[in-house]
N, C-alpha and C positions, 0 to 999 in steps of 0.2 A: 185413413190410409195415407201414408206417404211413400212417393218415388221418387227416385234421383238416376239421371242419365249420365253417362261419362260417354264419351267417344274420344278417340286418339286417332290427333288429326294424321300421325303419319304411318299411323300403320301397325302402333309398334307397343306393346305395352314389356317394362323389364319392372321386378319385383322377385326376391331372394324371401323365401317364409323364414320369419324367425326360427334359430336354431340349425340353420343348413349353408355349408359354405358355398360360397359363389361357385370355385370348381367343380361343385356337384350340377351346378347345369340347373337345378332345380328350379321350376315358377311357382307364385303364388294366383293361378289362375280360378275364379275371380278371388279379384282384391279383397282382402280379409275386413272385416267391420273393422278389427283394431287399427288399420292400416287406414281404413279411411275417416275414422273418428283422429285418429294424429295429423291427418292430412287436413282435416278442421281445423282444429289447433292451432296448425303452424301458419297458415293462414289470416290468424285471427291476432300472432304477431306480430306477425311481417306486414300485413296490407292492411288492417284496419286502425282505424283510429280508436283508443281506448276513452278517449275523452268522451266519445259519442254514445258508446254503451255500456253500461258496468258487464264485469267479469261473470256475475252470477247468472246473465242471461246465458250466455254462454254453457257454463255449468248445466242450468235446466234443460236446455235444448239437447244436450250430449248426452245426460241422464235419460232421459228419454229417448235418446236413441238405442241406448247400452239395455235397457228394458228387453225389447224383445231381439232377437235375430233375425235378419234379415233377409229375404227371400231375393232368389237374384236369376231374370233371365240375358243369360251367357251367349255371348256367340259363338260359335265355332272358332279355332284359332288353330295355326300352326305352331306347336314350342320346336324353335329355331334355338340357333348361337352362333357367336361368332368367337373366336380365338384371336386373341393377341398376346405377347410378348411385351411385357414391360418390366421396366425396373422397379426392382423392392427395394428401400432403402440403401439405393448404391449399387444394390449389388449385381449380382449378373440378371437379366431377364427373363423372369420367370413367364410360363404358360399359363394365360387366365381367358376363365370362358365368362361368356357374356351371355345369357341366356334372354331368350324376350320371347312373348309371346305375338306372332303374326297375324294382322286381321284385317277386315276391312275397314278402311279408315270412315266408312259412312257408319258402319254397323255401330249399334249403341249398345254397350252393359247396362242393365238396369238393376240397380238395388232398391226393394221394396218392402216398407214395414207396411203389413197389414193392417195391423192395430195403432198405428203412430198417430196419435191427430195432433196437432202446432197451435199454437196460439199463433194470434198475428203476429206480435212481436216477435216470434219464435221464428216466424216461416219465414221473416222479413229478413232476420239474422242468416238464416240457413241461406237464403237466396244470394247473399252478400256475399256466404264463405265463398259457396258454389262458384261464383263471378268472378272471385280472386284466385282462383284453385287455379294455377299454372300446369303441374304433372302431378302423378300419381305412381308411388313409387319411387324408383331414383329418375333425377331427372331427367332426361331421354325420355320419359313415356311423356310427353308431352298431352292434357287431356283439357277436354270442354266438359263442363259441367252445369246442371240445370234442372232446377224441380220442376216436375212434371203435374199438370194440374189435372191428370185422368191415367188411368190406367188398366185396358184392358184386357192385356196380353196373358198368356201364361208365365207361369215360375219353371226355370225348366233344372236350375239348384238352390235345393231346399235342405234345411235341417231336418236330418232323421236317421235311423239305426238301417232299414229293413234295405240290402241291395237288391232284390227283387223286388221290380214295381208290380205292385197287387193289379193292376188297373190294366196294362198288359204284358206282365210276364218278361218285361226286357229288365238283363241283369245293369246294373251303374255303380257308378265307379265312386269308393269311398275318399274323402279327404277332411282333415281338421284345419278348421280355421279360427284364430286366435279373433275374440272379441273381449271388449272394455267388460269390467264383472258389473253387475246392475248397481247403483249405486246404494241403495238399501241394502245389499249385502258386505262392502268393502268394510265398515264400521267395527263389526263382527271378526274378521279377518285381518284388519289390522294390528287389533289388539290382540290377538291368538298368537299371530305372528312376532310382536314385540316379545311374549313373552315366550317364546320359545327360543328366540335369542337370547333373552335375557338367563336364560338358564343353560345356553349352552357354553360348559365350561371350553371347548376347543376353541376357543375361537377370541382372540385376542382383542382387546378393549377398542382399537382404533380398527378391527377387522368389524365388532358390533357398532361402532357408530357409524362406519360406512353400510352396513345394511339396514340399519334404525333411518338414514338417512333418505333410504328409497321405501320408507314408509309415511308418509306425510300422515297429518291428519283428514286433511282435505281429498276429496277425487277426485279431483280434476286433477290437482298436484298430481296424485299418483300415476292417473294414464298420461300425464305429460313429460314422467322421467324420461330423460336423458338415455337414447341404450347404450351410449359407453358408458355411463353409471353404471347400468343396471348389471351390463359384463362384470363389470372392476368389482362390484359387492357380492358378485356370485352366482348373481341368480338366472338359473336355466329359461328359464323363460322370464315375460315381466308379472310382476305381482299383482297390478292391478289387472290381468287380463285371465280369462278364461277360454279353454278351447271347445269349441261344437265343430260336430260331425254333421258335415255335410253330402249329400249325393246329389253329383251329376249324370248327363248321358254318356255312357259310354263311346270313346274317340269324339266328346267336344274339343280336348285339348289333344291334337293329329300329329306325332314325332315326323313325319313328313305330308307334302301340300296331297291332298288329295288329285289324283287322277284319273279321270274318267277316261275307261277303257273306249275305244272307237267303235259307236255304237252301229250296225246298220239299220238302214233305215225301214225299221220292220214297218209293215203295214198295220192301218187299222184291225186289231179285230175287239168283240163282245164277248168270248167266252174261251177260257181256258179249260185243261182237264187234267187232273191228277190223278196217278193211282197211288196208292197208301199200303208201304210194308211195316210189319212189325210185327211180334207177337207180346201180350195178346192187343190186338185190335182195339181201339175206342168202341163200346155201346153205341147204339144209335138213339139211347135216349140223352149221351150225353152230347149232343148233337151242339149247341149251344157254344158248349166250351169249347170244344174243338175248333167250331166256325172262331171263336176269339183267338186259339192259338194258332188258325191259320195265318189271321190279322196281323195278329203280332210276328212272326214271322217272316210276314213280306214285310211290313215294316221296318222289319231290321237289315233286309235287304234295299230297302229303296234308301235307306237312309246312308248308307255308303254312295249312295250315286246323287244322292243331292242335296244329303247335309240336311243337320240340324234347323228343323222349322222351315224346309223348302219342297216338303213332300206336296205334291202335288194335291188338292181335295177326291180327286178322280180317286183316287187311291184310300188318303186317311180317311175321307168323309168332312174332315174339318174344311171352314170357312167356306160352306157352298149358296149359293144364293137362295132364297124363300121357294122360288119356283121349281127350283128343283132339286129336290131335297134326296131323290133315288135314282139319280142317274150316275152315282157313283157305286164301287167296288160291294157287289156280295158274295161274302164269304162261307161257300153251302157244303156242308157235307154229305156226303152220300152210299146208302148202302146196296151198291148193284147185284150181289147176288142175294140179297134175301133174308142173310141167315142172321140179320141182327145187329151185324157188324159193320162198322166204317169202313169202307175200302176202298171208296173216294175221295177227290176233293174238287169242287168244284169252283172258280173265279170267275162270276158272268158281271160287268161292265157296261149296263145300257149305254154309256154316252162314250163306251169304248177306249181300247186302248194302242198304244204305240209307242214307236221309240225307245227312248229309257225306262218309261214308267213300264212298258210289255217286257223288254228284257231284264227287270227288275223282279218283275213276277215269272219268268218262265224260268232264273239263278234259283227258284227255290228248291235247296235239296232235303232239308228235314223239316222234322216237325217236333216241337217237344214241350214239357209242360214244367210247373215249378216243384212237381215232384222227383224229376230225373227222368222220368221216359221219355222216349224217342223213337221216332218214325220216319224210314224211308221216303221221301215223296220222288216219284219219276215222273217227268210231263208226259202224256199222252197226245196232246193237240192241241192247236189252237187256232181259233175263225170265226165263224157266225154262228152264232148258238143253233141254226137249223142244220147245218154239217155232223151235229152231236145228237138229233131224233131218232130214233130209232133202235132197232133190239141188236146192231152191228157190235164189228168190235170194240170201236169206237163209240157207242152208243149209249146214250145215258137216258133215264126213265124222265131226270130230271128237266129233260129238255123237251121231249114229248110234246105234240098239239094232242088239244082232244076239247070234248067239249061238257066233260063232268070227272071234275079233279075232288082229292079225296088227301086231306092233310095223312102227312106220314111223321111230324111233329106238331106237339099242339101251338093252335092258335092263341094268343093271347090281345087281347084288344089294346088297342095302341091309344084309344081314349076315355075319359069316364065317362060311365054309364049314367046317361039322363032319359027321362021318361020321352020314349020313340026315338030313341037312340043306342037300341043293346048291338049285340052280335050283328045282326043283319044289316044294319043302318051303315053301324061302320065299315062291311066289308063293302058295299055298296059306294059309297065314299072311297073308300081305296081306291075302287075298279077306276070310277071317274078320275079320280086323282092320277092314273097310269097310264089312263089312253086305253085301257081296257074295256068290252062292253059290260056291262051290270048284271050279274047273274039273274038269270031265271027263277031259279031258288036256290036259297041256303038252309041246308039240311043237319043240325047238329048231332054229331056220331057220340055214342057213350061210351064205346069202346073201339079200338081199333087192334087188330091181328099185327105182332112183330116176331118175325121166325115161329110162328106157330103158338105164340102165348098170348095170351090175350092183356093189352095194358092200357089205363091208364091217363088221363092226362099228368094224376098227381106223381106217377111212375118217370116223368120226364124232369132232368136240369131245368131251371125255367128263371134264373136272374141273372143277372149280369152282374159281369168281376167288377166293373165300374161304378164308385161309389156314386153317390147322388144324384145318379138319376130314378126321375119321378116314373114308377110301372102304376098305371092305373088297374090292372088284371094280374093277379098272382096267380090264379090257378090253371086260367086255357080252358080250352075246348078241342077236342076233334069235328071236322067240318067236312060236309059233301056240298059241292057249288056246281050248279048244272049251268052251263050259256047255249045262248042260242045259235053261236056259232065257235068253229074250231077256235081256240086259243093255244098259242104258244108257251110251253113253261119257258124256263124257268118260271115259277110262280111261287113268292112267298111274300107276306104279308104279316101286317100287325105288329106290335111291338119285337124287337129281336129281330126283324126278319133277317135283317145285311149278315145274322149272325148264326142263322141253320133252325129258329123258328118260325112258327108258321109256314111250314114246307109244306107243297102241296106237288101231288103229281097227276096225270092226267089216267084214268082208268082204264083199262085194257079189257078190250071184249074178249 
């Protein structure tokens, strides 16, 4: 793996995509591979001594970058401009915009090849370019650059078709970005190209050797042309480059600064409550999905109030410490009258909420999914999960004390089965794990009653949109757990739970 850091120390990145006039306002946000493959380059003739290392190093290290596409985590940024007046050739002062992108000058772009590995001589080279790398861009974007010897972060723009992210449901935003073509292919397309010049009778003898001319034999030659050349011979783009589609978040790049509306200063609470219109209704066995496009939802709400990769973990669930692993955001679904149907939503927060991150979640007004449906959500309340016990109007099953709960989606065990370690051991482990006491007994149900039919656990959604994670238990269980004394729901457990598995409610005499 290789990574490379840029930061711009003042703030400011400007960059015009090949093929777009400056008047069009338009950025290249991030920096295209071609853009920083030339930015090597130029580097490498301006600041380095060539006596020191031959050209072909060069060559190999570039090739090997032009290999794969680059994965890149972006900052957030404002696309700004500024207007000035100046003279064209004499003549009267014309109106040109200056477009750049705004950031913070600590925050770092990181471009990352996955598959890249360097020889020493390579990395030694690359560290060199990096060192001499002045801006990026035209000059104004003034930048620091630096290979990164680890890299653990996510990618947050990637190459790929699909503007629906599978994983959860938020649409993102398409862009092409111009990269060096891999250098095993140039060979092939040079010579395709010669000779489609060479047969093209419109085109005048010193109009083909000016395009014969932005043909080198060499790659490096080629991704080094000149782009007033490559203008003056014709060509819409450069030849030796190819475009990939990439996706970013949606408002990474913000036509104005974000502002946070004047939050007040709402109090702690643990538990939210939705009610859910629409027709027809989410199932309750698809209990799962729904808790994901609740997720996604606030998600997409929190992330206007604190930006790209500043979601709090209370909320995402990301980056939370070992010990405490559920003291962040569950996303429960719930069917209060009975008949089978969604017609809740529930957000219970053991470690609680406030502030921005509460009025983040109480902004939510729908729900929807990547087939085009959509649902109403209206808040109901929100406080201490005991304000929501009870059969009121306010009242959710899910929140109920009692002292023998009875899953209403199936259990799935959250680790693998070793010999005096099935079903019971691990709910047993849970309890301890929560501050809860250790059931009396655990009773496994073979069936459980929904609106009057009898299902299932194979009857219920039971995996997660998120790829690669490890489920030890594909199939579930229904559960009865008796304690020795009252317990408070919400209670859900086992693998999925944050996400409407493993629900459990407390039994009504």
């Amino acid at each position: 793996m290789l990574a490379v850091a840029f930061t711009f120390p003042v703030g400011r990145y400007h960059a015009t995509p090949w093929g777009r006039h400056v008047n069009e306002a338009d950025l290249e946000w991030p920096p295209s591979p071609w853009r920083i493959t030339r930015a090597l380059i130029a580097v490498w003739h301006r600041k380095l001594d060539p006596a020191r290392r031959e050209i072909a190093l060069l060559e190999r290290l570039l090739a090997k970058l032009a290999v794969e596409a680059p994965h890149y985590r972006v900052p957030a940024a404002v696309h700004a401009h500024t207007r000035h007046y100046m003279p064209i050739n004499g003549r009267k002062p014309a109106l040109i915009f200056d477009a750049f992108a705004r950031l913070d000058a600590k925050e770092a772009l990181t471009a990352v090849w996955p598959c890249v590995n360097l020889e020493p001589n390579e990395a030694e080279l690359l560290d060199e370019l990096l060192a001499g790398l002045g801006f990026l861009g035209r000059a104004e974007s003034w930048a620091d650059a630096s290979r990164l010897a680890e890299w653990f972060d996510e990618c947050n723009c990637v190459p790929g078709e699909a503007e629906v992210d599978t994983a959860t449901g938020e649409v993102r935003e398409r862009l092409a970005l111009l990269a060096p073509m891999p250098q095993a292919d140039y060979s092939a397309f040079q010579q395709s190209q010669i000779e489609v010049v060479s047969k093209c009778a419109d085109l005048k003898i010193r109009e083909r050797k000016a395009v014969s001319a932005t043909l080198p034999d060499s790659w490096l030659s080629a991704v080094s042309q000149d782009t007033g050349r490559l203008r003056a011979a014709g060509w819409s783009a450069p030849p030796a480059a190819r475009r990939i589609t990439y996706l970013r978040p949606a408002g990474l790049l913000r036509p104005a600064a974000q502002t946070h509306r004047r939050t007040l200063e709402l109090p702690l609470v643990t538990t939210l409550r939705f009610a859910l219109y629409g027709k027809p209704l989410p199932r309750i066995e698809d209990a799962l999905r729904v808790g994901e496009w609740l997720r996604a939802a606030v998600m997409s709400r929190a992330k206007r109030e604190y930006g790209e990769g500043a979601i709090p973990p209370v909320l995402s669930g990301h980056g939370l410490e070992k010990a405490d692993v559920h003291g962040h955001a569950f996303w429960l679904p719930e069917d209060a009258d009975g008949d089978g149907r969604i017609d809740h939503l529930l957000v219970h927060v053991p470690a609680g909420l406030s502030g921005i991150s509460r009025a983040a979640v109480e902004s939510l007004r729908r729900l929807w999914n990547r087939d085009g449906q959509e649902w109403e959500v209206v808040l109901e309340g929100a406080g201490e999960v005991e304000r929501f016990a009870g059969s009121g109007i306010a009242g959710s099953f899910l929140c109920d004390s009692g002292q023998i709960f009875e899953t209403v989606t199936p259990y799935l065990m959250p680790w693998h089965v070793k010999p005096r370690f099935g079903v019971e051991e691990q709910i047993r482990r849970e309890c301890r794990a929560r501050g809860l006491p250790e059931p009396t007994s655990v009773e496994i149900l073979q069936r459980i009653r929904v609106a009057g039919r009898e299902r299932k656990p194979l009857d219920f959604h039971r995996f997660r949109t998120k790829r690669g994670q490890i489920q030890p238990d594909t199939r579930g269980c229904f559960l009865r757990l008796t304690f020795s004394k009252p317990v408070y729901g919400p209670l859900a457990l086992g693998f999925g739970c944050h996400f409407g598995l493993g629900l459990f409610v407390a039994k009504r005499s």
